[in-house]
C-alpha positions in Angstrom: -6.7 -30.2 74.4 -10.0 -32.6 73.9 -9.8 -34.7 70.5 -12.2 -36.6 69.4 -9.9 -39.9 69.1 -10.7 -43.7 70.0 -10.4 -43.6 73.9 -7.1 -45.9 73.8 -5.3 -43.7 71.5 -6.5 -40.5 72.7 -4.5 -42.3 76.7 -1.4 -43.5 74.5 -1.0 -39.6 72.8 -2.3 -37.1 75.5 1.5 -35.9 75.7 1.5 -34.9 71.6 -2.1 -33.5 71.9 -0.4 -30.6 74.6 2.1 -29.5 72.5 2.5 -26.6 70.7 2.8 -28.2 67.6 -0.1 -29.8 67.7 -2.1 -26.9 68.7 -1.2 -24.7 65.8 -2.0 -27.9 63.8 -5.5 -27.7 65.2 -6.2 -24.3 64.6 -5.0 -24.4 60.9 -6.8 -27.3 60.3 -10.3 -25.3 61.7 -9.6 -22.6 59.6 -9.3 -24.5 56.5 -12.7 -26.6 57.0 -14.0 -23.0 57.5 -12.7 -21.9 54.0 -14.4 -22.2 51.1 -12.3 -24.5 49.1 -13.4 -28.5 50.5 -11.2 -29.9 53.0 -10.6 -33.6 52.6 -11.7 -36.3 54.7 -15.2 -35.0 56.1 -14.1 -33.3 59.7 -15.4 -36.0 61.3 -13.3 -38.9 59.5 -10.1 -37.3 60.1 -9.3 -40.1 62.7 -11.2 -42.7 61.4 -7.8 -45.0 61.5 -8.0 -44.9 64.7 -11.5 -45.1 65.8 -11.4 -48.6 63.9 -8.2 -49.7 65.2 -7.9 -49.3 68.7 -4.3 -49.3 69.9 -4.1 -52.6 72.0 -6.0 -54.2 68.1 -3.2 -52.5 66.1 -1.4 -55.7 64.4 -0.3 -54.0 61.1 0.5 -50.9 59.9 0.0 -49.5 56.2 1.2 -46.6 55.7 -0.1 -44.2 53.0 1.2 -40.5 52.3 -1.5 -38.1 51.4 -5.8 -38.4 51.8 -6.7 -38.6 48.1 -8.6 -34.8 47.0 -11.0 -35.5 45.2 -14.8 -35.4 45.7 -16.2 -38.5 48.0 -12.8 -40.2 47.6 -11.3 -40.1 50.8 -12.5 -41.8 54.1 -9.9 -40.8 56.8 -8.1 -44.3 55.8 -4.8 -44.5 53.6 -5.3 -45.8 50.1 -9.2 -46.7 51.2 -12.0 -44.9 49.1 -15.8 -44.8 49.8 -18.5 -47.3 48.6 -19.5 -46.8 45.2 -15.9 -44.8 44.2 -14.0 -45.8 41.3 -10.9 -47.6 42.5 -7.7 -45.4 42.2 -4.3 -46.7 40.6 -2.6 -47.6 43.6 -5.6 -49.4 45.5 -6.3 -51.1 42.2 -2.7 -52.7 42.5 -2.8 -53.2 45.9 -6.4 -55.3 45.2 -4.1 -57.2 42.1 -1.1 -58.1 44.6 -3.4 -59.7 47.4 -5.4 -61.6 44.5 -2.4 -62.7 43.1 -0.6 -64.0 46.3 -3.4 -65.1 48.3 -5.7 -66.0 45.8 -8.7 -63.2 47.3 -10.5 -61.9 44.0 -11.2 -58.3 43.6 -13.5 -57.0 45.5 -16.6 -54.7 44.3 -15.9 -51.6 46.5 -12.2 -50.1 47.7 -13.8 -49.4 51.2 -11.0 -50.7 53.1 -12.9 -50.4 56.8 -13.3 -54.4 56.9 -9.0 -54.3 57.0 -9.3 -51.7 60.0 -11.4 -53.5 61.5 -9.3 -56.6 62.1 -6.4 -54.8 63.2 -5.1 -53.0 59.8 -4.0 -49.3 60.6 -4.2 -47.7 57.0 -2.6 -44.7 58.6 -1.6 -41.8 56.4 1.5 -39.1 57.2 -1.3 -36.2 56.7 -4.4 -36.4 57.7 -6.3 -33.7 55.6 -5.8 -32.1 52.2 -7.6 -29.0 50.1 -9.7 -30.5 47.5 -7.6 -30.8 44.2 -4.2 -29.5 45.8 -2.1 -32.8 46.5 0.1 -32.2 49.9 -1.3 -28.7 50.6 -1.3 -29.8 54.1 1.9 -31.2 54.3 4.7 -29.4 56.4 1.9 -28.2 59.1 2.2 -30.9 61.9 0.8 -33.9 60.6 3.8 -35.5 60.5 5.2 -34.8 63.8 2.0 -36.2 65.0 2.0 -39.5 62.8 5.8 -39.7 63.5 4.4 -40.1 67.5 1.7 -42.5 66.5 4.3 -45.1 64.7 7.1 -44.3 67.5 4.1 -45.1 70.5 3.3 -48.6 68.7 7.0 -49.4 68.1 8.2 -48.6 71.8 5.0 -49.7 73.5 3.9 -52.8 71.8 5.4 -56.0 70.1 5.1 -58.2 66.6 3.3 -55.5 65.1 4.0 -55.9 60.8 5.0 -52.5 59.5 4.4 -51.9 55.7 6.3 -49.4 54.1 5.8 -48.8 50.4 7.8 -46.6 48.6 10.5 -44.1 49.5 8.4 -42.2 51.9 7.2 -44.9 54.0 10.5 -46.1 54.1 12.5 -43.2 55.4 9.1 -42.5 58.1 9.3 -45.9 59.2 13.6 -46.4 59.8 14.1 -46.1 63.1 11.4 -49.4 63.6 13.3 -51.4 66.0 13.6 -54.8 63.6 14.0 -57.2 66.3 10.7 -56.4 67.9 8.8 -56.0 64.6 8.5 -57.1 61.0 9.1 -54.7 58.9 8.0 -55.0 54.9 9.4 -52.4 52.6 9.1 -52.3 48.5 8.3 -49.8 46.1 5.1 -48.0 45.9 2.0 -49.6 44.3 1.5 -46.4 42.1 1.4 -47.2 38.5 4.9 -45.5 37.9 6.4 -48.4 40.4 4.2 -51.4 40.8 5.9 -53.2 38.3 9.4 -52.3 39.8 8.9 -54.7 42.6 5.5 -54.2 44.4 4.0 -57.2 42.1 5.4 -60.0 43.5 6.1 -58.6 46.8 3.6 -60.9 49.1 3.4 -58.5 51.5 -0.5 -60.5 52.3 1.3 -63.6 53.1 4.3 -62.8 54.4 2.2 -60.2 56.9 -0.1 -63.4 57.8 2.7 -65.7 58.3 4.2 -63.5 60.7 1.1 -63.5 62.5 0.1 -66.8 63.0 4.0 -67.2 63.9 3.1 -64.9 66.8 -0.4 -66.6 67.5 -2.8 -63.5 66.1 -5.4 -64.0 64.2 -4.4 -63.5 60.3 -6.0 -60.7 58.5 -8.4 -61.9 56.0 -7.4 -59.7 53.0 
């Protein structure tokens, strides 16, 4: 099946884009952008992750749940929003933790493309969601596919800085081989758990530390 996928990603999971699962996924995921209710990102931004970050770039991984569904919000990356979009709870957090522990002020716009960019997969578990509908395209593939995507990196590359927030991330991200890769876990940065121990969790400079330990470039939050 052709995908339109970053060339280096599109090598690394030819095998997932053959199987069946992935081909039901595909013609669900049509059908929906043919309905009438919006489909979440734009068609052509469902891989923007990757088309940022090509594989061989990948030095962290952020992993989010769901595309946010509402109108202009989502941009194909976890957590990201467009130019111009009012910053959600959890990015708002998430833009608090990396001022308070690495001293980067709060930036005008959530467009988180200039993280991708330097190596930041903001990778979500589902890639697509009806407008106003939260998970209504969970349980259709998308996670079977994303499971591939962090099991490819894991097996195939080393020092990569996985960041799991929350339970969800967490149990997605377990069987991360912890010898070959950091691996950062605390609760979400949702407004019902930042303060239960994602403030203070330094997940900026503890990711950075790791990288320079490793000789890659760290990522300028």
């Amino acid at each position: 099946m052709d995908v339109r996928i970053e060339e280096s990603w599109k090598k690394h999971l030819a095998g997932e884009f053959e199987k069946d699962y992935f081909e039901k996924l595909t013609a669900f995921v049509r059908e929906e952008y043919r309905g009438n209710t919006p489909i979440y990102p734009p068609a052509k931004l469902i891989f923007n992750a990757f088309d940022h970050c090509p594989f061989d770039k990948v030095k962290v991984v952020i992993l989010g749940q769901d595309p946010y569904h509402g109108e202009g919000q989502a941009n194909g990356l976890c957590f990201s929003v467009n130019k111009g979009v009012a910053f959600p709870p959890s990015l708002m957090n998430i833009f608090k933790e990396v001022a308070s522990d690495t001293g980067v002020p709060i930036p005008s716009d959530g467009d988180l493309t200039r993280w991708s960019d330097q190596g930041v997969l903001l990778l979500n578990a589902t890639l697509t969601v009806r407008a106003a509908s939260a998970g209504s395209h969970q349980k259709r593939g998308w996670e079977q596919f994303t499971d591939a995507v962090i099991a490819t990196l894991a097996e195939k590359r080393e020092n990569i800085v996985f960041i799991l927030w929350g339970s969800y991330a967490q149990k997605k991200g377990a069987f991360i081989d912890r010898t070959r890769h950091l691996v950062l876990s605390s609760p979400h940065p949702s407004p019902l758990s930042a303060y239960q121990g994602f403030f203070g969790n330094h997940h900026f400079t503890l990711t950075n530390d790791y990288l320079k330990l490793h000789s890659k470039e760290p990522i300028n939050w």
